[in-house]
C-alpha positions, 0 to 999 in steps of 0.5 A: 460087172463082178465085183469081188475081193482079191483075196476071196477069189484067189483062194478059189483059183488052185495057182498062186498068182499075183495081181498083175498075172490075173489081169493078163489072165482075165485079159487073155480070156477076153475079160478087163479088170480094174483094181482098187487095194483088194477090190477088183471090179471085172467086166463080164461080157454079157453072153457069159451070165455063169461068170457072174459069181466068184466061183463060176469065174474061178471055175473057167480060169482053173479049166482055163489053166489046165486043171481037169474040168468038173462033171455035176451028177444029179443024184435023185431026190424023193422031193415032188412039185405039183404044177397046178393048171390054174398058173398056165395064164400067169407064170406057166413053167417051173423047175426045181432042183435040191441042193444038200450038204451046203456050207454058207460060211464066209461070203458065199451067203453074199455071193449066191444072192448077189449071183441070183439078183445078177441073174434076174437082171441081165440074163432073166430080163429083169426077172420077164423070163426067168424068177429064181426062188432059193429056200432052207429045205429044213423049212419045208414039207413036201410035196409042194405045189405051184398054183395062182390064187387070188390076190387077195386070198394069198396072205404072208409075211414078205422078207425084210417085213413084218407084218403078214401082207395080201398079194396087191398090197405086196405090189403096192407097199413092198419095194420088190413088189413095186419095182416088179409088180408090171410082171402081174399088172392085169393078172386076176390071179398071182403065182404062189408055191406053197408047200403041204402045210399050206405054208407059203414058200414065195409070190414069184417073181416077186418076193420070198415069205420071211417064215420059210424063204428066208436063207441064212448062214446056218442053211444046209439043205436048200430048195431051188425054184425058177419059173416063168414062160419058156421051159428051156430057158427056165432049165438054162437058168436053174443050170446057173444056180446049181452049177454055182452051188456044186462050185461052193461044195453042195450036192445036187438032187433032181426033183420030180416036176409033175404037169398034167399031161407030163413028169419032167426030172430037172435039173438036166445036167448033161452036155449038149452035142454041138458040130464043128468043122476044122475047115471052118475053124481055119477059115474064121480065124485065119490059121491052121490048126491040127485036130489034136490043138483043136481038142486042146484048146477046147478043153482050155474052154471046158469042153468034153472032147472024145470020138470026135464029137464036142460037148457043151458044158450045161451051164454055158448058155451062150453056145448056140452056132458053130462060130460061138466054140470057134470064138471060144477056140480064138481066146484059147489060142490067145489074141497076142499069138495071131500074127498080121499078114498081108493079103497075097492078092491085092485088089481094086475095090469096086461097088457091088451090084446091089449097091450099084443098082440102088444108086442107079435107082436113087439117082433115076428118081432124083430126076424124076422130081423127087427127093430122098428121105431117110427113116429108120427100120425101128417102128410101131405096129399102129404104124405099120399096120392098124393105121395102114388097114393093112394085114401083112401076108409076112409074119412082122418081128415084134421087139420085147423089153423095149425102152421106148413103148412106141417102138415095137417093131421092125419095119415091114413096110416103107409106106407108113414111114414115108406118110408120117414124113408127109404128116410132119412137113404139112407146113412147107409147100405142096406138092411134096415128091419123095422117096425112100430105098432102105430095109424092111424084115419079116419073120423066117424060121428056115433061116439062119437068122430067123429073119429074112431082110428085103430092100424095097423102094417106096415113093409118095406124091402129095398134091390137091390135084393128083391121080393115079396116073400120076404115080403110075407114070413114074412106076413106068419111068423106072422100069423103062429105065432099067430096060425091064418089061412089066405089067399092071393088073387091078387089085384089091389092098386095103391101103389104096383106094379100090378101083385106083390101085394095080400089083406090079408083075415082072415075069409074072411075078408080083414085085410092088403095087402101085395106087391112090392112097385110101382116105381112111389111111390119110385120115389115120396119119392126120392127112388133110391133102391127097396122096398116091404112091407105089412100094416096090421089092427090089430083090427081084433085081438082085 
């Protein structure tokens, strides 16, 4: 959300335009606006983070009313940054640019660090993965070095205090410092910059030194840091700020990163190549479009077109496929100008294979005596593999920023879930026969999407009096069933009971196993009663 006056963002848009034409504006670049007298409340999709600033917002709707989009030059600065070795357990990355001849006049002071905090929270991850720092330049004498030092050997003033505070107490007593203390919970040693005077410039991503990091209205020359745990995504963020600074009429200037084993110049402003297929343009949006109205359209969005090739704007952090500049095409096209047709060939809608098989399955199960559960694909890794003894030969997908602690992961396995079911029906009477046919996700990096998804089916039989003949005989039901020759060969997993377990084979490939629950395994999910059970992927059949 962007909050801001009427009046202060109609002086940057370079067309007079009412209150009523900025809405339909707002609106037909994909944005909603609600207004109370002169303030305006804009809701921003989260994908567009530079439009979290007054300027960026007005810089997209003048390139959006076809005013000539602006190209940001990095003229070079004789300002280093030493990145010290002792940082790479804490907070390893840093960029840094210089931005002078900076006027902070009006609201812009308020705007840059409502951008900043704005940052920190949405597109930073709560300041996780990104920790922007900006200092009056005047302050400071270069070079300055980023280093961990000791909590308690780290001694400065923190801004909006006044009184000089050691790293843990800043933790313990400052409101930044409680509010984002997690991001060093456990650290022996905390991040500081400091410049040559041994002046203490910030404890990122914690807070600012009052001294030297404190910006006011009278700051011309700034020094602008961000640090954290990705170098790409650090050179994205400092691409944000600076974009934004050049908006409100400063210069930026590169500064000298130096690593050990490296000299980095950042910021890098220059645009990213991206592919774009006009065939493709016509297939997702529905309409033809001629090369020229293409390019047109771009342009309405910021783009750099020339020789057939397409450009992406350095501070646009949301292009990251193809389908993102269609998109981008759709909203400068504008969604009232696409017009409704009825599809020229009308068709039956039926079920698709899989949805087809799925249920011959399910209902085959059923008959067999079993019933069906459903649980969900969002699970924990104490689940999933500590308690199952279980090492997958996939590589799992670990979730981060999570809520709920207790949720981590994708599933990879329905055995675990089926158990804790068992776990919490413990009550009602045995034998319990159930069954599950749902999802399971593994790491892929060839893919598009990084991920490759499976359908398995999972059963469990629990009994006082069961073997693995027991399960073995439903495993034969369902492959009788679907006319499909398989074989059962003894193996080794660490979930089932060794001797009482067999991988399936079909065609000489291994789809399932199939075995006697290990009672480690039952003790882990607080099982008092025997279980067998068999896990099978279904792909094979698709």
């Amino acid at each position: 959300m962007l909050n801001v006056s009427f009046g202060y963002l109609k002086n940057l848009i370079k067309k007079e335009l009412i209150l009523s034409e900025l809405e339909n504006l707002l609106f037909e670049m994909g944005f909603e606006m609600a207004a109370n007298g002169d303030e305006l409340a804009i809701e921003i999709t989260p994908d567009r983070p530079d439009l979290l600033c007054a300027h960026g917002l007005a810089r997209a709707i003048n390139i959006f009313l076809g005013f000539e989009a602006k190209d940001y030059e990095a003229k070079k600065s004789e300002i280093k940054v030493v990145v010290d070795e002792s940082v790479a357990d804490v907070r390893p990355y840093a960029v840094c640019a210089v931005i002078k001849n900076i006027n902070f006049s009006g609201e812009k002071l308020r705007e840059i660090i409502d951008f900043q905090e704005k940052l920190h929270s949405t597109f930073a991850r709560g300041r996780k993965k990104a920790a922007i720092g900006i200092y009056p330049l005047e302050k400071i004498k270069p070079p300055i070095y980023y280093k961990a030092e000791k909590p308690e050997k780290i001694s400065f003033i923190p801004l909006d205090f006044s009184r000089e505070m050691n790293g843990r107490e800043i933790l313990l007593k400052h409101p930044k410092g409680i509010e984002y203390g997690k991001l060093l919970e456990g650290k022996e040693k905390y991040p500081v910059f400091v410049d040559s005077k041994n002046e203490i410039l910030s404890m990122p991503p914690i807070i600012n030194s009052a001294k030297i990091g404190k910006v006011t209205e009278q700051t011309k020359e700034l020094f602008v840091e961000c640090s954290g745990f990705d170098l790409e995504i650090l050179k994205k963020t400092l691409n944000l700020i600076v974009t934004a600074l050049a908006e409100m009429g400063g210069e930026i200037y590169t500064v000298e990163v130096i690593y050990k084993n490296k000299k980095i110049e950042t910021p890098d402003l220059s645009k990213e190549e991206i592919k774009l297929s006009r065939a493709n343009v016509s297939k997702l949006l529905g309409i033809e479009l001629s090369k020229e109205e293409i390019e047109k359209l771009l342009k309405k969005m910021g783009y750099s077109v020339g020789d057939d090739k397409i450009f992406v704007p350095c501070y646009r952090t949301d292009i990251l496929h193809e389908v993102d500049v269609i998109d981008d095409i759709a909203r400068a096209y504008g969604p009232n100008n696409f017009k409704p047709e009825f599809p020229k060939i009308y068709t039956t809608a039926s079920l698709t294979k899989k949805t087809r098989i799925k249920n011959k399955i399910r209902e085959l199960m059923i008959g067999l005596g079993f019933q069906e559960v459903f649980t969900l694909i969002l699970t924990n890794k104490n689940d999933q593999l500590d308690k199952m003894n279980y090492e997958s030969k996939e590589e799992p997908i670990y979730l981060e920023n999570q809520v709920d602690k207790s949720i981590n992961m994708v599933r990879i396995s329905l055995i675990p879930e089926l158990l804790k079911v068992l776990y919490y029906n413990q009550h009602r009477q045995f034998p319990q026969k159930i069954f599950e046919i749902g999802e399971v996700a593994f790491k892929s990096p060839k893919s598009e999407t990084k991920s490759l998804e499976k359908v398995y089916l999972a059963a469990l039989i629990a009994n006082s009096t069961i073997g693995y003949e027991s399960i073995s005989s439903v495993v034969d039901a369902i492959f009788s069933n679907l006319n499909l020759n398989y074989k059962l060969v003894e193996t080794e997993d660490e979930r089932f009971i060794p001797g009482r377990v067999a991988k399936i084979l079909v065609n000489n490939k291994e789809v399932g196993v199939v075995g006697e629950i290990s009672p480690k395994v039952l003790e882990n999910f607080k099982l008092e009663i025997p279980a067998v059970g068999f896990e099978i992927d279904l792909d094979f059949l698709f």
